[in-house]
C-alpha positions in Angstrom: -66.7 125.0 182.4 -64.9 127.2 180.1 -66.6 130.5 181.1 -63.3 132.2 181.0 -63.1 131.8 177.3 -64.2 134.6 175.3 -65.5 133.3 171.3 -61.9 134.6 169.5 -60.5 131.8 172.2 -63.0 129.3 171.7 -62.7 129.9 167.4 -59.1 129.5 167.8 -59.3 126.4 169.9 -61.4 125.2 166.8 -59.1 126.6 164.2 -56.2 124.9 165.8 -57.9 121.7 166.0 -59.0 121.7 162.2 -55.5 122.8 161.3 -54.3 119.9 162.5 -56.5 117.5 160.9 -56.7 118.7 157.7 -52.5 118.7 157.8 -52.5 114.7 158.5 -55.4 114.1 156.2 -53.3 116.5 153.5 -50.3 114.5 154.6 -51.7 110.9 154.2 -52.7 111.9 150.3 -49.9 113.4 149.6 -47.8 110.2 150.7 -50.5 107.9 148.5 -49.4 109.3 145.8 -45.8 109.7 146.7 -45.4 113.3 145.9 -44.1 113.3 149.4 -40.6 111.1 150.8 -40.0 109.4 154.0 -43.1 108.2 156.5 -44.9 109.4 159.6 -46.7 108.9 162.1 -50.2 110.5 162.2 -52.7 111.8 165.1 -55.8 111.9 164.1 -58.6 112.1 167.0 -56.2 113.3 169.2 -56.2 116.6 168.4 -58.0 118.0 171.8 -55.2 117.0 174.0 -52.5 119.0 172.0 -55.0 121.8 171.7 -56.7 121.8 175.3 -53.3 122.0 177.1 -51.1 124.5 174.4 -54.1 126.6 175.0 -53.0 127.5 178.4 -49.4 128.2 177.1 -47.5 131.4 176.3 -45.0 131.5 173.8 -42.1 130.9 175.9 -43.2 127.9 177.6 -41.9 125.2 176.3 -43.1 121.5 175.2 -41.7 118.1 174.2 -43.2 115.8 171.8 -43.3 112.2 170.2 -42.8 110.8 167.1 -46.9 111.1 166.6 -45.5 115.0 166.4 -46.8 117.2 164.1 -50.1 118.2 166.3 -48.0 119.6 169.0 -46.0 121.9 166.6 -49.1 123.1 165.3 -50.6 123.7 168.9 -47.9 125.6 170.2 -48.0 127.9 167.1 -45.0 126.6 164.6 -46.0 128.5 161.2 -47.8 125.5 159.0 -45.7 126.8 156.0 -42.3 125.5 157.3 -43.7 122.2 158.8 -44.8 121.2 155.4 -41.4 122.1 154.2 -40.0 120.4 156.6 -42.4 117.4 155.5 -40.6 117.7 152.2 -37.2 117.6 153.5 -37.1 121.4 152.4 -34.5 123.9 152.9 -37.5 125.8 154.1 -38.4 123.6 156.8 -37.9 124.7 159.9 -35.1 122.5 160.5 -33.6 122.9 156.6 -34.8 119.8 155.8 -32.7 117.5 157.7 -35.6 116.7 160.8 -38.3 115.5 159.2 -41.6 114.1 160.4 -40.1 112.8 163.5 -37.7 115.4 164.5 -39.6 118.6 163.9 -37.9 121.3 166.6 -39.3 125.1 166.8 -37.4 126.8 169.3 -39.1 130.6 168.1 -41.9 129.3 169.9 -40.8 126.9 172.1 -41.3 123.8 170.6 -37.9 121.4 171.9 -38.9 119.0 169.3 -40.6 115.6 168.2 -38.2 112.6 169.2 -38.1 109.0 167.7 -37.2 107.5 171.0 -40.1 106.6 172.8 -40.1 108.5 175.8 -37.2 110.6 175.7 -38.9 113.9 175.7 -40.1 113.8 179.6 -36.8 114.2 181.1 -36.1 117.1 178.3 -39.2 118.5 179.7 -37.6 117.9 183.1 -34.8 120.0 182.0 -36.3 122.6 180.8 -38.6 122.9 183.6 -35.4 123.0 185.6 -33.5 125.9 183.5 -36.9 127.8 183.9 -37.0 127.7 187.5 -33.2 128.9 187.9 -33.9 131.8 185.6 -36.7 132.8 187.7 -38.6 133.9 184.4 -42.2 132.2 185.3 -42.6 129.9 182.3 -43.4 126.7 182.7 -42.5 122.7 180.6 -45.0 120.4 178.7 -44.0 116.7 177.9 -46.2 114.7 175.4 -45.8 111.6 175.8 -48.0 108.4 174.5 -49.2 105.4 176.6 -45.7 102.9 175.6 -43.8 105.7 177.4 -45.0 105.4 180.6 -43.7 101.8 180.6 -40.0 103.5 179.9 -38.1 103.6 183.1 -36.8 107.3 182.2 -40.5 108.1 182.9 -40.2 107.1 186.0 -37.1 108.7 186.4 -38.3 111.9 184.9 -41.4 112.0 187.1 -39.3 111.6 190.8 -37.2 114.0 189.6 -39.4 116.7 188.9 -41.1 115.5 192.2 -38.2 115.6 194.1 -36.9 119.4 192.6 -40.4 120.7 192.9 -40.4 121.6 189.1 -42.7 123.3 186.9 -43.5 120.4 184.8 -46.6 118.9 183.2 -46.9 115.1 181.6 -49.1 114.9 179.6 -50.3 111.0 178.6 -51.8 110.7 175.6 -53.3 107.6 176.2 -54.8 106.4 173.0 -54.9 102.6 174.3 -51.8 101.2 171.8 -48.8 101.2 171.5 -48.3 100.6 168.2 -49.8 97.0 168.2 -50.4 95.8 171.9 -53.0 97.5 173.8 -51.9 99.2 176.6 -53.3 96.8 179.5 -51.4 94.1 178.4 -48.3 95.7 179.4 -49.5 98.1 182.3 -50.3 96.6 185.3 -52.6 99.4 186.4 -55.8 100.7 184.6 -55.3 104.6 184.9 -51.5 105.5 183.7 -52.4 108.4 186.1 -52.6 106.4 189.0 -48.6 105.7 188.6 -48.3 110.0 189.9 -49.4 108.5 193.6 -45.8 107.0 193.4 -44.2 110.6 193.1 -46.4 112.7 195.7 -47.5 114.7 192.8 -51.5 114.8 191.5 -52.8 112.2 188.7 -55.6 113.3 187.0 -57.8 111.9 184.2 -59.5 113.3 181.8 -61.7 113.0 178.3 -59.0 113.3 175.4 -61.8 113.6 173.2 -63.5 116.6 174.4 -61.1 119.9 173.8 -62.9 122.2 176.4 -62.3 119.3 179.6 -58.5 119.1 178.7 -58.5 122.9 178.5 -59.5 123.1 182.2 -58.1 120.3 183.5 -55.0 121.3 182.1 -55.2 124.9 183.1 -55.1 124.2 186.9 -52.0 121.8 186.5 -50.2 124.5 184.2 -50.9 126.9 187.5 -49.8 124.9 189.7 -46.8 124.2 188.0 -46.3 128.1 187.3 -47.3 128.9 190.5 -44.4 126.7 192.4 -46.5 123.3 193.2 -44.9 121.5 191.4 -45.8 118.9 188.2 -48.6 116.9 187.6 -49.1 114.0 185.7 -52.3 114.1 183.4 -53.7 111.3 181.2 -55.8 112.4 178.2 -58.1 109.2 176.8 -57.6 109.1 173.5 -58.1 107.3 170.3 -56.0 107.5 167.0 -58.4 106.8 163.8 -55.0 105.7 161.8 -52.2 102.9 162.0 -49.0 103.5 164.0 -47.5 104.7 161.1 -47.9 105.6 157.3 -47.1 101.6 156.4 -49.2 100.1 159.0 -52.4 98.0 158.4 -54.4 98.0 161.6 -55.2 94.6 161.9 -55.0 94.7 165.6 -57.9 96.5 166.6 -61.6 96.2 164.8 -63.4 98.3 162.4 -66.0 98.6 165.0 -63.6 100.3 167.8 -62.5 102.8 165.0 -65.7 103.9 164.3 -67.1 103.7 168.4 -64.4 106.4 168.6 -65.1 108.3 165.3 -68.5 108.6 167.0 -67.0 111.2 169.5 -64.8 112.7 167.4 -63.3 115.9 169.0 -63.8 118.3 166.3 -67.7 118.1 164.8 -68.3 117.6 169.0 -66.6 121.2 169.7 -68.6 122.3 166.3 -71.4 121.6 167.6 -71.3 123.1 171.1 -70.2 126.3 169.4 -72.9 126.6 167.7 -75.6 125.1 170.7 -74.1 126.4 173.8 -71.9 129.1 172.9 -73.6 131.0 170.2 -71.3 131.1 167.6 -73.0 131.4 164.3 -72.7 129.1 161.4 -70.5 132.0 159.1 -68.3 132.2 161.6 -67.4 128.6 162.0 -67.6 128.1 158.1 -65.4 130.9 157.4 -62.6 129.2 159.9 -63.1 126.2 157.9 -62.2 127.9 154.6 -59.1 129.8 156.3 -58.3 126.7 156.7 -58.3 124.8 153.7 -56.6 127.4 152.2 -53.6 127.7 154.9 -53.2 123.8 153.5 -53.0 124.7 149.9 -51.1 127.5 150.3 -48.4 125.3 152.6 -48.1 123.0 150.5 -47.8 124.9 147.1 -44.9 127.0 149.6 -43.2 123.4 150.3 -43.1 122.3 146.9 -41.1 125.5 145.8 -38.9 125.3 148.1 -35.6 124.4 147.2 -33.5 120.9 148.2 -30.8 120.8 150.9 -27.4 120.6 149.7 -25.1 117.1 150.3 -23.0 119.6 152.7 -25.6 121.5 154.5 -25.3 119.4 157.6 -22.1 120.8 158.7 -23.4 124.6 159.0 -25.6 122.7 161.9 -23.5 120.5 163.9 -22.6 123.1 166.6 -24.9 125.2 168.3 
């Protein structure tokens, strides 16, 4: 596993990953003490899945994401500067201000944006995928999507679709057992979301959201396929988010003692490790991502907070293409 990946690959993997966390941990203090407006939705521990699969991406494939956003911009490469201003509701945002947590587009780098409607990303993805195909240009579509989705019936739409066209499409299910309160298996009739790709003629395949280097490969032979003219696939990452549903939320729904069961194979300090043990990446390097890091955060946020406000009229400069 993973022998194609040379160490700048792997440390970016692991840069990406840590990017991530420390913006949601940055954002949950920064909404504490209400230097920042609005709410969110936040995905900590589920930071392989975006990671793993953008990994196999170029620039100019595109993805679709969820309200639980903000990883999947990062992943795909959206500069962490402008999503913190966007975070602020900053004319420096990379939609001026006026997306927000939960409608966070890139386009620079393919990033067709977050969505507060559960599910409505997949047949964007769909679309995309399509447009792709009839340019001829070899890129490919990612769709995010969380476990609630797949219970939407425009995921079954989107999915026969892309079976029927033959398009170069992969769902991605981040299956991280909730949807905001109710478990998954009381509203889904089967245990593996992936089984539902049976339906559609297209592969279903499972694999360990937790663990950065399996979604990589799994991922990686579903993004060729899909590049290569097979078609889509439908692949369910298991999951966990450590916080609520959203910035409000007190998690009463789930034990103290699942949280920390899944804290116990937490993505990142796993992938540290096996740097370090099977890899043979040395301690500096890994230490001097994990500064980068830090700073990127300060540094995004100090870049936010300058930024100025939008104006009352602003929206109209955006509401034709």
């Amino acid at each position: 596993m993973a022998q194609n990946l040379n160490e700048d690959t792997l440390l970016e993997m692991y840069e990406k990953m840590l990017l991530i966390r420390k913006f949601e941990e940055k954002l949950y203090f920064l909404f504490l003490t209400r230097v920042m407006p609005g709410s969110m939705h936040q995905c900590n521990g589920q930071e392989a899945c975006a990671v793993g699969v953008c990994a196999n991406l170029v620039k100019n494939d595109y993805i679709t994401s969820t309200h639980r956003g903000h990883g999947h911009c990062l992943a795909k490469g959206a500069d962490v500067k402008a999503v913190m201003a966007e975070m602020f509701g900053k004319k420096t945002g990379l939609c001026k201000g006026m997306g927000g947590s939960m409608h966070i587009a890139d386009f620079s780098v393919g990033m067709l944006g977050a969505n507060g409607i559960v599910a409505a990303g997949i047949p964007q993805a769909a679309g995309a995928a399509w447009a792709c195909r009839y340019l001829k240009n070899d890129h490919i579509a990612v769709a995010f999507f969380g476990d609630g989705a797949a219970n939407e019936g425009v995921f079954h739409e989107g999915l026969n679709l892309a079976a029927v066209w033959k398009l170069p499409v992969v769902f991605v299910c981040e299956n991280n057992l909730y949807g905001l309160s109710t478990h998954y298996r009381k509203v889904t009739a089967v245990e593996n979301i992936a089984a539902r790709a049976a339906a559609y003629n297209m592969p279903g395949t499972i694999v360990d959201g937790m663990d950065v280097l399996a979604v990589y490969e799994t991922a990686r032979e579903a993004v060729a396929r899909a590049r290569n003219g097979g078609g889509p696939t439908l692949l369910e990452c298991k999951t966990y988010r450590y916080m609520g549903h959203s910035r409000f939320e007190k998690p009463s729904y789930r034990t103290q003692e699942e949280v920390e069961e899944w804290k116990q194979k937490d993505p990142i300090p796993a992938f540290a490790g096996r740097l370090k043990e099977e890899f043979m990446v040395s301690k500096e390097a890994i230490t001097a991502i994990e500064r980068k890091v830090d700073e990127e955060i300060e540094n995004a946020v100090k870049y936010a907070e300058a930024g100025p406000d939008p104006e009352p009229d602003d929206y109209k400069q955006y509401i034709y293409a």
